[in-house]
C-alpha positions as CSV (number, residue, x, y, z in Angstrom):
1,X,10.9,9.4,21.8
2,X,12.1,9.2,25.3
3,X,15.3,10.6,26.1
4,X,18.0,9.5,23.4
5,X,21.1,10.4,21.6
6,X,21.3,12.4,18.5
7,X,21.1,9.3,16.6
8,X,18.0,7.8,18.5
9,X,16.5,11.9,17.4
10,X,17.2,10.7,13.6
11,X,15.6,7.0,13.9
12,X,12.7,8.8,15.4
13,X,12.5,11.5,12.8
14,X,12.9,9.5,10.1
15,X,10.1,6.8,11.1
16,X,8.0,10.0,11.6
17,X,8.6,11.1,8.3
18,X,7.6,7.6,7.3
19,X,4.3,7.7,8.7
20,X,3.9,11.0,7.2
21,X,4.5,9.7,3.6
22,X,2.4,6.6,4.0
23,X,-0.4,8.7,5.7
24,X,-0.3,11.2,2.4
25,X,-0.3,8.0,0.0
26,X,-3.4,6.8,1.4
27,X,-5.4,9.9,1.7
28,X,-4.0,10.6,-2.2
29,X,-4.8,7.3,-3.2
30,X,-8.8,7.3,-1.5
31,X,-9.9,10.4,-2.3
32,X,-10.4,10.1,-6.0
33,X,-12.9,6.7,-4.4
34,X,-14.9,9.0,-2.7
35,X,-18.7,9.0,-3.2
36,X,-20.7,12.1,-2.4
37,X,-20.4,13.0,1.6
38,X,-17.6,10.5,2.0
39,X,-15.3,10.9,4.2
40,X,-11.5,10.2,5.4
41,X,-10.8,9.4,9.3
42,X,-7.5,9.9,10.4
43,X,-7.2,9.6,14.1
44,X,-4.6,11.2,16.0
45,X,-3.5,12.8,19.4
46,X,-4.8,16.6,20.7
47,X,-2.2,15.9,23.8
48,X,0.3,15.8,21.6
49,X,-0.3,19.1,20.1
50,X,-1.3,21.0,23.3
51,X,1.0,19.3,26.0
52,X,5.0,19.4,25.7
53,X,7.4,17.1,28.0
54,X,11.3,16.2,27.7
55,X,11.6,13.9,24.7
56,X,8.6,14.4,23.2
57,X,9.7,17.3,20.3
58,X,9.2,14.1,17.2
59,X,6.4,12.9,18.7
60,X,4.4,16.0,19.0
61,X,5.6,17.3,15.3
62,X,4.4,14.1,14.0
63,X,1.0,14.3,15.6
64,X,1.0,18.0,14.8
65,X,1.7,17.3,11.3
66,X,-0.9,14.6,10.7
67,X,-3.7,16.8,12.1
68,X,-2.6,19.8,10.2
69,X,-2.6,17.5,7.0
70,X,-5.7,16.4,7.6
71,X,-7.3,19.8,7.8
72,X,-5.3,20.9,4.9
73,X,-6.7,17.7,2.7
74,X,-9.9,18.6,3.8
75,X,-10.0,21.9,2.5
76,X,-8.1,20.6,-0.7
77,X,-11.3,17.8,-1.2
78,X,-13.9,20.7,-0.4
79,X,-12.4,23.1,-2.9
80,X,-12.6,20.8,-5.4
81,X,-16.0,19.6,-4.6
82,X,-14.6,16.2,-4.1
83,X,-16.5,16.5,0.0
């Protein structure tokens, strides 16, 4: 998000929490595929979680988000011996 309104802040945090929810259904829906050492790629943004700048608070959360959620699934899929 650049600059906005409240309003803009709302579009942008609701199409982050729509990436969010599509990125869970995905991993969710692959993991149970997985053969032995398989693995799960997500890509995202370090600048986003080490850099701040004016209008970027969604943007950063939802990068932040994504690459905590990825390291979370990870452990999740270890524990259960599903890496």
């Amino acid at each position: 998000m650049i600059r906005g309104t409240v309003t803009r802040c709302l579009e942008d945090f609701d199409a982050c929490c729509d990436e969010c929810a599509r990125v869970f259904v995905a991993i969710q829906a692959s993991a149970p595929h997985l053969a032995d050492g398989g693995r799960i790629i997500t890509i995202g943004s370090n600048t986003a979680v080490r850099t701040a700048f004016p209008g970027s608070s969604v943007y950063s959360m939802r990068r932040a988000l994504l690459r905590l959620w990825s390291a979370a699934w990870r452990s999740i899929l270890l524990l259960a011996g599903s890496l």
